[in-house]
C-alpha positions in Angstrom: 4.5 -29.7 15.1 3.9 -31.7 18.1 4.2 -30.1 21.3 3.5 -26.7 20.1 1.0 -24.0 20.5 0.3 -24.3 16.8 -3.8 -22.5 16.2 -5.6 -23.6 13.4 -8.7 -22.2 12.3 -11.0 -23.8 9.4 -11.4 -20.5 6.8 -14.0 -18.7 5.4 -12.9 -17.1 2.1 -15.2 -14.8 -0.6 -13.2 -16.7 -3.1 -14.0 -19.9 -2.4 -17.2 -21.7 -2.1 -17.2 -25.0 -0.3 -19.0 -23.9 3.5 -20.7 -25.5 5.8 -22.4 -23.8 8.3 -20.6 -23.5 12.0 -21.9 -24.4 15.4 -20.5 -24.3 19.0 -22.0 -26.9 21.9 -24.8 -25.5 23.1 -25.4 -22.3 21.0 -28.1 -21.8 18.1 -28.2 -19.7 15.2 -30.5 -16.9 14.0 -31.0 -16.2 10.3 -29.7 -13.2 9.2 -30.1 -11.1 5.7 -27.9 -8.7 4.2 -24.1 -8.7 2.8 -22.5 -9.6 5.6 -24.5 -12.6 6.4 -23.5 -16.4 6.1 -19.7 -15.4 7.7 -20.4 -17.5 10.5 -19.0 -20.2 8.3 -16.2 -23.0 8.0 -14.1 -24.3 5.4 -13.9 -27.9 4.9 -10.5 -28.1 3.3 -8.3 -30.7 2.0 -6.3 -32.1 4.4 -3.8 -33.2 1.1 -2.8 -29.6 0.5 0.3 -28.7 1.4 0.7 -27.1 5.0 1.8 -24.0 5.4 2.0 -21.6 9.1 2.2 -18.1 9.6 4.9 -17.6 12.1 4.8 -14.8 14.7 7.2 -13.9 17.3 6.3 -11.5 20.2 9.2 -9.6 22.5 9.1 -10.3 25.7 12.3 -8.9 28.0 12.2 -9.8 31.6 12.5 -6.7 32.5 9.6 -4.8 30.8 7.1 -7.5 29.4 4.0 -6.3 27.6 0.6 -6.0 28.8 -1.4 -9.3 27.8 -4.0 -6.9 25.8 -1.9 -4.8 23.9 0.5 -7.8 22.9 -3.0 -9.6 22.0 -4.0 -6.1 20.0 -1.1 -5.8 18.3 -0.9 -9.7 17.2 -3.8 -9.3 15.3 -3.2 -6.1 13.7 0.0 -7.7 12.5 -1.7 -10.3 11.1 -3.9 -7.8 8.9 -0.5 -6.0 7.7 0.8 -9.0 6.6 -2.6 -9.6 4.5 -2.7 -6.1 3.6 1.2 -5.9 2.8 1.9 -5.1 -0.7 4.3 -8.0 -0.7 1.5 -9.9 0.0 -0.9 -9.2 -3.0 -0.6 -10.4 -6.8 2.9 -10.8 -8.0 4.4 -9.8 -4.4 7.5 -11.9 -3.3 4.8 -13.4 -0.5 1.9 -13.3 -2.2 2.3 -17.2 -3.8 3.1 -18.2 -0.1 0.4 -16.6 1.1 -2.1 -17.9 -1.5 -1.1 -21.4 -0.3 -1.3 -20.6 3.2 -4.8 -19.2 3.2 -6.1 -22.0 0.6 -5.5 -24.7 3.3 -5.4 -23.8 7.1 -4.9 -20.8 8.3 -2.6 -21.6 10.5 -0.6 -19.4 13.1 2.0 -20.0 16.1 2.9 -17.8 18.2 6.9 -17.7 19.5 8.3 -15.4 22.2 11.8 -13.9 21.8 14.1 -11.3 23.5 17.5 -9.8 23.1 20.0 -11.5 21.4 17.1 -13.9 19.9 14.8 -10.8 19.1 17.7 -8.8 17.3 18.7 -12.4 15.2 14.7 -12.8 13.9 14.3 -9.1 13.0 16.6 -9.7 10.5 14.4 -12.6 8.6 12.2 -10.6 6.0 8.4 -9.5 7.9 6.9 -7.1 9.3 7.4 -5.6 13.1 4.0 -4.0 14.4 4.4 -2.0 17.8 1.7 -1.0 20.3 1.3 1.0 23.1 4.0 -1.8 24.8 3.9 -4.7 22.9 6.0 -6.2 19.8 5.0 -8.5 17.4 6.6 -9.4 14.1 5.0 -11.3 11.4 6.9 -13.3 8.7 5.9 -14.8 5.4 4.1 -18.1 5.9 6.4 -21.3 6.1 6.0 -24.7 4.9 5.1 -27.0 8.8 8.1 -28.4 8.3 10.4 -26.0 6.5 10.9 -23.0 9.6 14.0 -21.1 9.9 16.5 -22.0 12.1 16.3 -18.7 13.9 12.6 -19.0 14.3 12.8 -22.5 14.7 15.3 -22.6 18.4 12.3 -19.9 19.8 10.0 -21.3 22.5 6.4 -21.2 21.9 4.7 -23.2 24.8 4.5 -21.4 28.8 4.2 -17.9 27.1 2.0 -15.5 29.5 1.2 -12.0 30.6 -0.6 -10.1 32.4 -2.7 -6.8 32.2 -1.8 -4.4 35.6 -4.9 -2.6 34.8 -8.1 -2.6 33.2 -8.3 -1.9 29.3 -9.4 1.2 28.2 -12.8 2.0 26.5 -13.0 1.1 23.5 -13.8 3.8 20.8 -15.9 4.4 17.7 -14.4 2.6 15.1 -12.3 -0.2 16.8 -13.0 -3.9 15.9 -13.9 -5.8 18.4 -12.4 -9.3 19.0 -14.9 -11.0 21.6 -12.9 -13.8 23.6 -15.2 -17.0 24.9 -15.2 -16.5 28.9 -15.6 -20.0 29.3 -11.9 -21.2 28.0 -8.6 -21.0 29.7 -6.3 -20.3 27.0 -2.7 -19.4 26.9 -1.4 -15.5 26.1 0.4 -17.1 23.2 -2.9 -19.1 21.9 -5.0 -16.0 22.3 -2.3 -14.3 20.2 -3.3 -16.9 17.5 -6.9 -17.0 17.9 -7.6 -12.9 18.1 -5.0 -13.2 14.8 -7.9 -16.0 13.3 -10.7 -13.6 14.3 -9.0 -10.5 12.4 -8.5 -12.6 9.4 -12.0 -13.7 8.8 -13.1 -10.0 9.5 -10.6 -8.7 7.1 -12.3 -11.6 4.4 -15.4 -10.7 5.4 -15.0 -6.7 4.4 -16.0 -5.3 1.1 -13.1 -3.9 -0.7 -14.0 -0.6 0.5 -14.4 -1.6 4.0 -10.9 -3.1 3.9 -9.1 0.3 2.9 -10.8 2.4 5.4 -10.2 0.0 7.4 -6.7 0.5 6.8 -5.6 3.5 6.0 -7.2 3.6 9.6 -4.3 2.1 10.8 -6.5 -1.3 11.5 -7.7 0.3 14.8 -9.2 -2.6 16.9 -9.7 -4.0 20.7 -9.8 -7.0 22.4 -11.9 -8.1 24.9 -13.4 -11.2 26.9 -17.3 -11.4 26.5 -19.4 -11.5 29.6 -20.6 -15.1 30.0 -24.3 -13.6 29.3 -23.4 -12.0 26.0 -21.3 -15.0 24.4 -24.1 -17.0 23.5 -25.5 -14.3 21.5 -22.2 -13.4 19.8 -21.8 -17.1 18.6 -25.6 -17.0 17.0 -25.0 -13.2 15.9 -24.0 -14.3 12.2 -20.5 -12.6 12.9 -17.2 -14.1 12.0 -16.7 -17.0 14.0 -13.0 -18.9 15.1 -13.5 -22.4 15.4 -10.2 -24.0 16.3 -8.9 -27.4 15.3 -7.6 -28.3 18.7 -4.5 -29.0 18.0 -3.2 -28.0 21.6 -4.7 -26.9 25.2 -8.3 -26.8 24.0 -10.9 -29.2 22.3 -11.2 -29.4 18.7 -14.1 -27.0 17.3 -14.1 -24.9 20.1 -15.3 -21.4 19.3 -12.8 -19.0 20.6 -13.3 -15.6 19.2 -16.2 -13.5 17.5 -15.1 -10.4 15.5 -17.2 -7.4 14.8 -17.1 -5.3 12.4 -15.9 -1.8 13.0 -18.8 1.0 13.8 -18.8 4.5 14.0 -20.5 4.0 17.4 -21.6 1.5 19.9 
């Protein structure tokens, strides 16, 4: 969708089996043994399969905007209810959208809405995730193309906010979704990309993992690496977000590092 933030990030998927190994300029990679090894990977995936996009919208009111990290909190966690949704799984009303989805790009964009606009998409079928300010609601994936006209008349480039404070500590465990210091990205493509980072994470988990992880209530922070630390988080073996570079950044630029959640740190 040209002129769009539209975030794509190549997939890394227990189910499927064609990886290559990721990079970013300038970083190397340590070997690393054990279960959750080998997730610092890519898809290569066939640019012939059918596009699909996971649409979320975020509220913003003149008023009373959200704090940039709680809306960029709560856009990922929404993006693991919608995976988690039972909707979402085997025979689920979204589950064959969200097969197709997943088995191509993961795609994401990242609209803004308030009043009259938020009122007329909270009555398309998805899911509305709240945080401490911040709401997000996730719908079904959508063919590129194929968006609803509600969705469709929202704006998605210019959208920005601000933190008035510093972010709490983060507690034992959270999640953590490590931004890369080094890019200048818009609120709305962060959105996307901490959404990218909790989706390989959530791939990434045993079973087990996954439903602590949720019954948790998917408790997770974001935060922007110091420059020192970056480096070793993109050799770390971790879930990497490479992003296609479809808008305001180059294509395979590694924008977010997930770790898992600990009961300490």
């Amino acid at each position: 969708m040209p002129g769009t933030v539209a975030c794509c990030a190549m997939f890394s998927d227990a189910k499927r089996s064609l990886f290559m190994r990721a990079s970013c300029p300038g970083t190397t990679h340590s070997a690393k043994n054990g279960p959750r090894a080998g997730w610092q990977t890519v898809l290569v995936s066939s640019n012939d399969a059918p596009q699909f996009v996971l649409p979320l919208v975020v509220r913003i009111e003149r008023a009373e905007p959200p704090a940039r990290t709680d809306a960029l909190e709560t856009a990922a966690r929404a993006v693991l209810v919608m995976l988690s949704d039972d909707r979402s799984l085997g025979d689920g009303e979204w589950a064959g959208a969200v097969r197709a989805w997943e088995d191509a790009r993961i795609r994401k964009v990242v609209r803004r809405a308030r009043g009259t606009e938020w009122r007329r998409a909270s009555q398309l079928p998805g899911i509305t995730v709240t945080g401490a300010s911040a709401e997000v609601r996730v719908f079904p994936p959508v063919p590129l193309d194929g968006w609803p006209k509600e969705l469709a008349k929202l704006q998605v480039s210019g959208t920005e906010l601000d933190d008035t404070g510093e972010p709490a500590g983060t507690r034992p465990g959270q999640a953590l979704l490590w931004l890369n210091p080094d890019l200048r990205m818009s609120t709305g493509k962060e959105m996307a990309q901490v959404g990218h980072g909790a989706q390989l994470l959530w791939r990434a988990m045993t079973d087990e993992d996954r439903e602590t992880w949720r019954a948790a209530g998917f408790p997770l922070a974001v935060r922007t690496a110091g420059p020192g630390r970056w480096t070793g988080l993109t050799a770390s073996g971790r879930p990497l977000v490479r992003d296609a570079g479809f808008t305001e950044i180059a294509p395979g630029s590694c924008t977010v590092v997930a770790d898992f959640p600990a009961r300490g740190r």
